[in-house]
C-alpha positions as a Markdown table, in Angstrom:
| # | Residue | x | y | z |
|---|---|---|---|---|
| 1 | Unk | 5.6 | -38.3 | -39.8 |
| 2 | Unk | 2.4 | -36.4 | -40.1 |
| 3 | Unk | 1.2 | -37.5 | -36.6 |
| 4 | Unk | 4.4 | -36.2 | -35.4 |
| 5 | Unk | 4.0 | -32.7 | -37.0 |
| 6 | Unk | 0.0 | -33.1 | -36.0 |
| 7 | Unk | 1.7 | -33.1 | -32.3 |
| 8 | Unk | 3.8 | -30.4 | -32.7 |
| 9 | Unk | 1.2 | -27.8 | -34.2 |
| 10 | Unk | -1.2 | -29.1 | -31.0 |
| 11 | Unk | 1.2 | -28.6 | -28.5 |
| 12 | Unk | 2.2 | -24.7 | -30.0 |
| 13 | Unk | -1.4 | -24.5 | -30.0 |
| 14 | Unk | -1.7 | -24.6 | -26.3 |
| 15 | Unk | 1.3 | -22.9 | -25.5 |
| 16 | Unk | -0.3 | -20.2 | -27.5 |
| 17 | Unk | -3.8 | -20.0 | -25.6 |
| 18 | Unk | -1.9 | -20.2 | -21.9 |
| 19 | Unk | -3.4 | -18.0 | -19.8 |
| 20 | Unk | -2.3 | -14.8 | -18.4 |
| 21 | Unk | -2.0 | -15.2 | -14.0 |
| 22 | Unk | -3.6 | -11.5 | -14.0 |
| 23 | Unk | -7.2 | -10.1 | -13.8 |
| 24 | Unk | -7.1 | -6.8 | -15.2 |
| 25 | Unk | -9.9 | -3.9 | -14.9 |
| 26 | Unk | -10.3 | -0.8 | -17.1 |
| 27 | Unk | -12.4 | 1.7 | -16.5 |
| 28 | Unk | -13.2 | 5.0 | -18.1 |
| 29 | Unk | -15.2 | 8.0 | -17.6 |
| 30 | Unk | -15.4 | 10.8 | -19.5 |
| 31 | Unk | -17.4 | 14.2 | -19.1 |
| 32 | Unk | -18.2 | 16.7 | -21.5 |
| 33 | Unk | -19.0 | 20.0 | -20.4 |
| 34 | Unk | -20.0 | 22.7 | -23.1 |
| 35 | Unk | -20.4 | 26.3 | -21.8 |
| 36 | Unk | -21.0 | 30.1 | -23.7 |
| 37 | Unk | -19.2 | 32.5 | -23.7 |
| 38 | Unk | -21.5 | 35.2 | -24.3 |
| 39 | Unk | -20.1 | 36.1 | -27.5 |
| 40 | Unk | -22.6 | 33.2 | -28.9 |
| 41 | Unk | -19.3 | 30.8 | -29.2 |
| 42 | Unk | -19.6 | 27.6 | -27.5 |
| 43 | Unk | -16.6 | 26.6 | -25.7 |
| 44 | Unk | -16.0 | 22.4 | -24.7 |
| 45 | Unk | -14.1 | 20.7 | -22.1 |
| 46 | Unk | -13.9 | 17.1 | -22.1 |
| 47 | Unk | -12.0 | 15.4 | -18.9 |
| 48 | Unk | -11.4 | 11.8 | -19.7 |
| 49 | Unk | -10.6 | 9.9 | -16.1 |
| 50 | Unk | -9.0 | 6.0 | -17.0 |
| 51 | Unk | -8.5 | 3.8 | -14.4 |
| 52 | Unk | -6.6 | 0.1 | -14.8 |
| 53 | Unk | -6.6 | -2.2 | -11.7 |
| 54 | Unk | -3.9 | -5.2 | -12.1 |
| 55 | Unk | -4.6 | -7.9 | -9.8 |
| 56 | Unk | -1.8 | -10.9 | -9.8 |
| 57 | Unk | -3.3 | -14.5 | -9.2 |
| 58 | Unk | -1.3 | -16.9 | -7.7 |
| 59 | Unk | -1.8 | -20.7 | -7.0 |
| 60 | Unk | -2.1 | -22.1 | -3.6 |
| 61 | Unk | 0.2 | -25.0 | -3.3 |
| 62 | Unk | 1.1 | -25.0 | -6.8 |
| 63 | Unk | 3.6 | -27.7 | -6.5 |
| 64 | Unk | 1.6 | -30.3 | -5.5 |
| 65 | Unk | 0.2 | -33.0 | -7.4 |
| 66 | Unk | -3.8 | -32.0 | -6.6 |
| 67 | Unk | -5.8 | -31.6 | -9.6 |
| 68 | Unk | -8.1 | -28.8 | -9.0 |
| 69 | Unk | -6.7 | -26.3 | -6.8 |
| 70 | Unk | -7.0 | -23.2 | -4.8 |
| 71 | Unk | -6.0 | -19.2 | -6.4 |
| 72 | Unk | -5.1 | -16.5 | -3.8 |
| 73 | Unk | -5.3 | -13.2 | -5.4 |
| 74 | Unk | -2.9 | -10.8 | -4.6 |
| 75 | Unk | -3.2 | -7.1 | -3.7 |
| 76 | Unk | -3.9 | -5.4 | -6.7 |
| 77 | Unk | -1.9 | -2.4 | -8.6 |
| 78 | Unk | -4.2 | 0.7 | -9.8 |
| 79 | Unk | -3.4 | 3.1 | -12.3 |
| 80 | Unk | -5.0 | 6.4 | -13.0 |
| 81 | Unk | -4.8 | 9.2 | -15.2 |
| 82 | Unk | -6.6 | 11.9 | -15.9 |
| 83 | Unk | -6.8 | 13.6 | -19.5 |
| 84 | Unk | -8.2 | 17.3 | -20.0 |
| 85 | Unk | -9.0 | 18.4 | -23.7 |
| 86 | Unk | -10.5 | 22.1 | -23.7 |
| 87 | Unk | -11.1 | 24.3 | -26.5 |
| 88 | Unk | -8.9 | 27.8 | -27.5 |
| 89 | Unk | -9.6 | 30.1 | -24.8 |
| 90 | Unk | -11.8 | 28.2 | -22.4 |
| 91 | Unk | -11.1 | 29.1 | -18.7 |
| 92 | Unk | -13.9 | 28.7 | -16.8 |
| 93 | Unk | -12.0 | 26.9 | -14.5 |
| 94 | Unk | -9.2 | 29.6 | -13.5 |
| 95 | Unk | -9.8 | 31.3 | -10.4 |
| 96 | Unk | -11.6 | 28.4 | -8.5 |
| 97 | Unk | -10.6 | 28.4 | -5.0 |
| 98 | Unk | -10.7 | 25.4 | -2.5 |
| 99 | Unk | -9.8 | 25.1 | 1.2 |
| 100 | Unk | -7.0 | 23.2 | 2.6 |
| 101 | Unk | -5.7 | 22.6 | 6.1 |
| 102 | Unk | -2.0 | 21.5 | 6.7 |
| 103 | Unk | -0.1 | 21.9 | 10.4 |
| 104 | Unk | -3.0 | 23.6 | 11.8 |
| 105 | Unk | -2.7 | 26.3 | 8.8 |
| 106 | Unk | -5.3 | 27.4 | 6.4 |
| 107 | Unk | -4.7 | 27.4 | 3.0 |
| 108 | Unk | -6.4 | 28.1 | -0.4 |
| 109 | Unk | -5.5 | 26.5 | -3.9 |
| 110 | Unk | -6.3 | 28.9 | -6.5 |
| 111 | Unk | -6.5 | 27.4 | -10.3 |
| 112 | Unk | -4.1 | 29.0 | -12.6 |
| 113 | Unk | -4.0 | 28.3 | -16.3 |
| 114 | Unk | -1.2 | 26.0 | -16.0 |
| 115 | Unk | -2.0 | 24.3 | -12.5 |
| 116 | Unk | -2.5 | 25.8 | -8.9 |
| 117 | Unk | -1.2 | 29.1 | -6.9 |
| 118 | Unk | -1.4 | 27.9 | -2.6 |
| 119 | Unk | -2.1 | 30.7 | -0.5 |
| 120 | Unk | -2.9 | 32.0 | 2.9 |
| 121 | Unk | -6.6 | 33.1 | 3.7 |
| 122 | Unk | -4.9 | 37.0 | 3.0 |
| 123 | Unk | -4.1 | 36.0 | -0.1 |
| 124 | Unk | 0.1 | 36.1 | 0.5 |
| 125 | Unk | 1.2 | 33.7 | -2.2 |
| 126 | Unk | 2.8 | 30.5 | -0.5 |
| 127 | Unk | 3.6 | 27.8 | -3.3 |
| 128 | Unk | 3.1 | 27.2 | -6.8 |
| 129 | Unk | 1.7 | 23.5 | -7.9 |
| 130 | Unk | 2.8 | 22.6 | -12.0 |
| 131 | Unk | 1.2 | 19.5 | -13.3 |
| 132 | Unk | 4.0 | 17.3 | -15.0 |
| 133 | Unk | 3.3 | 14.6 | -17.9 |
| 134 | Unk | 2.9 | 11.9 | -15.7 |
| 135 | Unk | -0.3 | 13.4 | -13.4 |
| 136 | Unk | 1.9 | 14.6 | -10.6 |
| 137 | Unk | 2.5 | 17.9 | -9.7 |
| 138 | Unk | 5.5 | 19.7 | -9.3 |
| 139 | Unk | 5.3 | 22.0 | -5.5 |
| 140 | Unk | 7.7 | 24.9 | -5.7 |
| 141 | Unk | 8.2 | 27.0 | -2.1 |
| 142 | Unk | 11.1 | 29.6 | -1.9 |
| 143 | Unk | 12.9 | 27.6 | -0.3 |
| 144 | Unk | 12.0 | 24.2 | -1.9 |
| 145 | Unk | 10.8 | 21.7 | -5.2 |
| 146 | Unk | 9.2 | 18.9 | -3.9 |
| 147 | Unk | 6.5 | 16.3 | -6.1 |
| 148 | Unk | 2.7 | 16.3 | -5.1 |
| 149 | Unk | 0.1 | 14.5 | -6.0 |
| 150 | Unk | -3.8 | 14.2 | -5.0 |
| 151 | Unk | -4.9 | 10.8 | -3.4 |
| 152 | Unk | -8.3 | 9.7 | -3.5 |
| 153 | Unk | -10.1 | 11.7 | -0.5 |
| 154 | Unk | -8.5 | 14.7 | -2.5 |
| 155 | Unk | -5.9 | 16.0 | 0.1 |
| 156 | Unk | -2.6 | 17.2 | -1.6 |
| 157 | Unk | 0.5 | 15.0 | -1.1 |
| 158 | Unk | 3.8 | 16.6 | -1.0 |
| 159 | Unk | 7.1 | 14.6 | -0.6 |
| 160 | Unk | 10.0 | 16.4 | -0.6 |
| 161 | Unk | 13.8 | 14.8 | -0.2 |
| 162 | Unk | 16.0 | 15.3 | 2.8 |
| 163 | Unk | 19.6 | 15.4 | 2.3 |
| 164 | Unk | 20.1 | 15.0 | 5.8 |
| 165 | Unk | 18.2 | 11.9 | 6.5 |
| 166 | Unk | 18.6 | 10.5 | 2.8 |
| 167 | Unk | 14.9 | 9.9 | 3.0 |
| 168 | Unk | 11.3 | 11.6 | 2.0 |
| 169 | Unk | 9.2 | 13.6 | 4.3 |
| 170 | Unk | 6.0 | 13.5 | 3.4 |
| 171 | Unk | 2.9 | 16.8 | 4.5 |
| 172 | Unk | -0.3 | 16.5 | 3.6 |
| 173 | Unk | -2.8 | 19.3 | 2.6 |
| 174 | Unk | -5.9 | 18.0 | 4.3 |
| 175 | Unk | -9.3 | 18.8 | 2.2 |
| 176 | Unk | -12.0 | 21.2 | 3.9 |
| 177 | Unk | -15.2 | 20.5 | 3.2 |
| 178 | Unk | -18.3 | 23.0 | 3.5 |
């Protein structure tokens, strides 16, 4: 009797320690900035960029009966986020203007206090960009609402829903660099 319980607390023993199929990588940088105001206040702004890369491993012939074999990872699934914390009243950042191309059209995203303003190079007002909860944005025209997002060169993604097609169109506001 107590070699049979001896087996059963081994075996939910290993069962416990299985191992996870996954390789998992976090990553996170953060950056404090700390600027004056003039008024002999300091003001802080800490942006906190987290990164988490899932990579599924699979086994390479897994039914056969070879002892030692093979794993294949698979393409891997990254997540990021980006935090902002700022102190009352800190807005060094509203008013910073970057250049954009889309269709052949210049553009300039303007930073507002609660996301971007697009315009043209004469400053007529073209969309407004709201960052939601999740790190998207949302990209309102006149005549549209669409979802936006940056990718990783740092061109602005819109992708707007067509009734007609029952699809997405997607336009992309192409980063200028100077």
């Amino acid at each position: 009797m107590k070699n049979i319980a001896i087996a059963i607390l081994f075996a939910t023993g290993l069962a416990a320690t299985a191992q996870v199929n996954q390789n998992v990588t976090k990553e996170s940088t953060t950056t404090t900035v700390k600027v004056n105001d003039g008024s002999g206040k300091t003001k802080k702004l800490v942006k906190t960029n987290n990164t988490e890369s899932v990579n599924q491993i699979q086994i390479k012939d897994a039914d056969s009966k070879k002892l030692n074999k093979e794993s294949v990872e698979g393409t891997p699934v990254v997540t990021t986020s980006t935090t902002v914390e700022r102190d009352n009243g800190f807005n060094a950042r509203v008013g910073q203007i970057s250049n954009y191309q889309m269709g052949g059209n210049d553009y300039i995203f303007v930073t507002e206090k609660a996301g971007y303003r697009i315009a043209t190079p004469d400053n007529k007002d073209y969309a407004k960009v709201r960052k939601t909860s999740n790190g998207q944005y949302i990209y309102r025209t006149g005549t549209s609402t669409s979802v936006g997002y940056f990718n990783a060169s740092g061109d602005f993604v819109v992708e707007t829903y067509d009734d007609k097609t029952d699809g997405m169109t997607v336009e992309t506001y192409t980063k200028v660099q100077k």
